[in-house]
C-alpha positions as CSV (number, residue, x, y, z in Angstrom):
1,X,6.1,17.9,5.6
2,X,4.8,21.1,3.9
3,X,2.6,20.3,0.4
4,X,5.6,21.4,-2.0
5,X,8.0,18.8,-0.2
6,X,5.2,16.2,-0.8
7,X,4.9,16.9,-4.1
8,X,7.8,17.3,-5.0
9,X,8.9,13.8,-3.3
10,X,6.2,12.3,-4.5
11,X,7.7,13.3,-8.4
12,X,10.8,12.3,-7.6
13,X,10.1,9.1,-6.2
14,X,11.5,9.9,-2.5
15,X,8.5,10.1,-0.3
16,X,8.5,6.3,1.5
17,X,6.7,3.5,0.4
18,X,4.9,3.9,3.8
19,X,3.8,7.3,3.7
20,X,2.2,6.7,0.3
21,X,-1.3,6.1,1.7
22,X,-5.0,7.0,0.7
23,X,-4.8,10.9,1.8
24,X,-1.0,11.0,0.5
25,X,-2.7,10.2,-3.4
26,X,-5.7,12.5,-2.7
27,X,-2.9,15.5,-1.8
28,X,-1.4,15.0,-5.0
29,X,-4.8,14.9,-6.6
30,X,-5.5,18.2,-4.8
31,X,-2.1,20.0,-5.0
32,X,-2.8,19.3,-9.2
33,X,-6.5,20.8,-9.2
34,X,-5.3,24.0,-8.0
35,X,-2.1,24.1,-10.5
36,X,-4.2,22.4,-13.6
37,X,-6.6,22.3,-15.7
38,X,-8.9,18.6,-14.8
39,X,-7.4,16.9,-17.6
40,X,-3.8,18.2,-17.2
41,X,-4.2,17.6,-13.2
42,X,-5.7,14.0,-14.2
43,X,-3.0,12.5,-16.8
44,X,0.2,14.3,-14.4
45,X,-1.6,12.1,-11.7
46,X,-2.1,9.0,-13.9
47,X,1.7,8.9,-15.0
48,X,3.2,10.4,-11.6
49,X,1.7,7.2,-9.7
50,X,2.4,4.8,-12.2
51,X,6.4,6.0,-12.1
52,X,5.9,6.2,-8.0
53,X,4.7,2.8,-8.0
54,X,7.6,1.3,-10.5
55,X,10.4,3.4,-8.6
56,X,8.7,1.8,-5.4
57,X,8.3,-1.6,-6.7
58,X,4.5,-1.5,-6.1
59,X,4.0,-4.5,-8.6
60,X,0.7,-3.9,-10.9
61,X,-1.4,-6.9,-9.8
62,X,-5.1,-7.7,-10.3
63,X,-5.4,-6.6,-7.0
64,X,-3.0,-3.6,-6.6
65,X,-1.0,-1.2,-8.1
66,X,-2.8,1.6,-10.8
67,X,-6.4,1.4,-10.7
68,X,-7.6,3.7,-13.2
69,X,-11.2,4.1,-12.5
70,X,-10.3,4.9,-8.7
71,X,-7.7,7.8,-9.7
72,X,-10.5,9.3,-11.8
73,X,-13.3,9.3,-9.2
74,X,-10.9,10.5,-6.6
75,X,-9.8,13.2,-8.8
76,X,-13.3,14.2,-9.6
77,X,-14.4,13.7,-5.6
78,X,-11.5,16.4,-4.8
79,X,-12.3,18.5,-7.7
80,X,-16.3,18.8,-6.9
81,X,-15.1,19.8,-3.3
82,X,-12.5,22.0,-4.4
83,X,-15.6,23.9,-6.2
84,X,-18.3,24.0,-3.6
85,X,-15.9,24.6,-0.5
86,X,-12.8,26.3,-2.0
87,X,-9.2,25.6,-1.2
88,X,-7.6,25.9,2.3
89,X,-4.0,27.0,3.6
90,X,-2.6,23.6,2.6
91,X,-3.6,20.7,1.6
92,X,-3.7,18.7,5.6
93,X,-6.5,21.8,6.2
94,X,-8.3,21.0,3.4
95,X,-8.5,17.4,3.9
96,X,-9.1,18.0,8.0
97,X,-12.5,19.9,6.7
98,X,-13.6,17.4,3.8
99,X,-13.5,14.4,6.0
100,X,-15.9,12.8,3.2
101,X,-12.7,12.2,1.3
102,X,-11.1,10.7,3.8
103,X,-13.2,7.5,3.8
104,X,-12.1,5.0,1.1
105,X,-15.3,3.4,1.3
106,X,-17.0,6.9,-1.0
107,X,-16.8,5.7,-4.3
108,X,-19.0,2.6,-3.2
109,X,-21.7,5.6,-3.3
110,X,-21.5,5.8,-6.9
111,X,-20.1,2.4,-7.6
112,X,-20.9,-1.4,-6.9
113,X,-18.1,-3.2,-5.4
114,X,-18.1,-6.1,-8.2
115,X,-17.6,-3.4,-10.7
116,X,-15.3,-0.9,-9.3
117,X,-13.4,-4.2,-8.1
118,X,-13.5,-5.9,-11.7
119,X,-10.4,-5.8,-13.7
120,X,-11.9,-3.4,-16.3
121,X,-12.2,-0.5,-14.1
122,X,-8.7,-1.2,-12.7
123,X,-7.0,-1.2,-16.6
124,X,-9.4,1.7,-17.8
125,X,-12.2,3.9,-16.6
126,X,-16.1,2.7,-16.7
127,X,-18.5,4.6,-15.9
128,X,-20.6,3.9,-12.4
129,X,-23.4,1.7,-12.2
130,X,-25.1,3.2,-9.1
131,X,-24.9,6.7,-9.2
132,X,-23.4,9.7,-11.7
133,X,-20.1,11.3,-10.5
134,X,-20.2,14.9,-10.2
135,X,-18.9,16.7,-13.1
136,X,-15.1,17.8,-13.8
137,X,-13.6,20.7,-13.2
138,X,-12.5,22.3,-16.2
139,X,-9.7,25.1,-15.2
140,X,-7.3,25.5,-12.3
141,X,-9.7,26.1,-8.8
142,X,-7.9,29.6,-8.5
143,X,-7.5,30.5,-12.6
């Protein structure tokens, strides 16, 4: 599926519970850099999971469902690589080159796992223990 038919299935709730994997939210995250500002990109992703997740019924648990410390760093990950590498054709091309973001295990760079695990960094966002995150982008990639 091209990126517009994943975003837009992923806004109206269509794109399968199965499909809705690690690079699936990172292509959303990606698709929104280069449409929004950081902060438009990052609350349109922050309320477009949460309704995917309730249209899906991905229950909120202390274990899964919204994490929001893990939807900022990702979006931050994606936006620092959108500005030192640029965008590609689509959003599979981009991801195919930035194979760093395609290993869950990345935010473990900047955060412990007790923390990033704890249930204060799933309900809101704290600030990493090992490492800074790089810092957000403030305009669309291409604007």
């Amino acid at each position: 599926m091209n990126d517009e038919e994943h975003l837009r299935r992923f806004e109206d709730h269509s794109l399968p519970k199965e499909q809705w994997n690690h690079r699936a939210h990172l292509k959303v995250a990606y698709m929104y850099l280069n449409r929004f500002s950081q902060p438009e990109a990052l609350e349109r992703l922050r309320v477009g999971i949460q309704a995917y997740n309730t249209a899906q019924g991905i229950r909120d648990t202390p274990t899964g469902g919204y994490h929001e410390t893990m939807t900022q760093v990702w979006l931050q990950l994606v936006s620092t690589a959108l500005r030192q590498f640029g965008p590609a054709a689509t959003a599979d091309a981009f991801f195919d080159a930035q194979t760093q973001l395609c290993d869950k295990r990345t935010p473990l760079l900047f955060y412990s796992r007790d923390l990033l695990m704890s249930p204060e960094a799933k309900r809101s966002f704290v600030a990493p223990d090992l490492a800074p995150l790089p810092q957000p982008l403030d305009k669309p990639v291409d604007g």
